[in-house]
C-alpha positions as CSV (number, residue, x, y, z in Angstrom):
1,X,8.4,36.8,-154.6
2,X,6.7,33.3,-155.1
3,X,4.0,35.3,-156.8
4,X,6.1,36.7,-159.5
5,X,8.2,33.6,-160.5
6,X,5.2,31.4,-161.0
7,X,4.0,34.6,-163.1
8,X,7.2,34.7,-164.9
9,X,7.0,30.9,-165.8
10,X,3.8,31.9,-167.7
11,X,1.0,31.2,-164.9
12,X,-2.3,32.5,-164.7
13,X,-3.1,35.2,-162.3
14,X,-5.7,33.3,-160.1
15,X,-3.5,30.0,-160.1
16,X,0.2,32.2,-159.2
17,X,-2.2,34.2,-156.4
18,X,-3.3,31.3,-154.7
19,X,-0.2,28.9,-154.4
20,X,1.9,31.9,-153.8
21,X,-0.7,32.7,-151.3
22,X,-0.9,28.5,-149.8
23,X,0.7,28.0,-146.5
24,X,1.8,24.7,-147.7
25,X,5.3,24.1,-148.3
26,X,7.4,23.6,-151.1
27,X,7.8,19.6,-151.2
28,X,3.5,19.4,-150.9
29,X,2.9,21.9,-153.6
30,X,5.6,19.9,-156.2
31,X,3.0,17.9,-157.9
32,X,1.0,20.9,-158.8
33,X,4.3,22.7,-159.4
34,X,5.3,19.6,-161.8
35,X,2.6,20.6,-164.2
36,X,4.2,23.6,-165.0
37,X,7.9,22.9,-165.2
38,X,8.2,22.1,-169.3
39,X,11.1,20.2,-170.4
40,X,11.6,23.7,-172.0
41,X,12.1,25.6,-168.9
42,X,14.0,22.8,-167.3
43,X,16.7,23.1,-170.0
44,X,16.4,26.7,-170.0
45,X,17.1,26.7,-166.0
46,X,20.4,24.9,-166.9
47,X,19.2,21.2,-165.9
48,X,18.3,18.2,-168.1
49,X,15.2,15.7,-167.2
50,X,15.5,13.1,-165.1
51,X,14.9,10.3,-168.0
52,X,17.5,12.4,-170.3
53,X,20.1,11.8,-167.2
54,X,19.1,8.5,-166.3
55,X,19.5,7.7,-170.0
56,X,23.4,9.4,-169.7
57,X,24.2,7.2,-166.8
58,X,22.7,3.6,-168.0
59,X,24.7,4.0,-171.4
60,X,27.7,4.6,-169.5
């Protein structure tokens, strides 16, 4: 299941095998996993960035 979302998100094959693959759990693979989230996909997931929010609350 891990395999195919990280190909859906436009992944290579060798780089969606082995973190699918890693034993390592979801909060130490988030760096590596930050380089592939996009602003693009973020919005398209329904969420905003973190600066775009931050930017919403400090004008308010």
């Amino acid at each position: 299941m891990k395999y195919r979302m990280l190909k859906a998100l436009g992944m290579e094959h060798w780089k969606a095998k082995e973190l699918a693959c890693s034993r390592k759990g979801y909060w130490r693979m988030a760096k590596v996993l930050n380089q592939i989230f996009s602003k693009k996909i973020i919005a398209k997931l329904g969420y905003i960035s973190m600066l775009d929010y931050y930017l919403v609350v400090c004008e308010n």
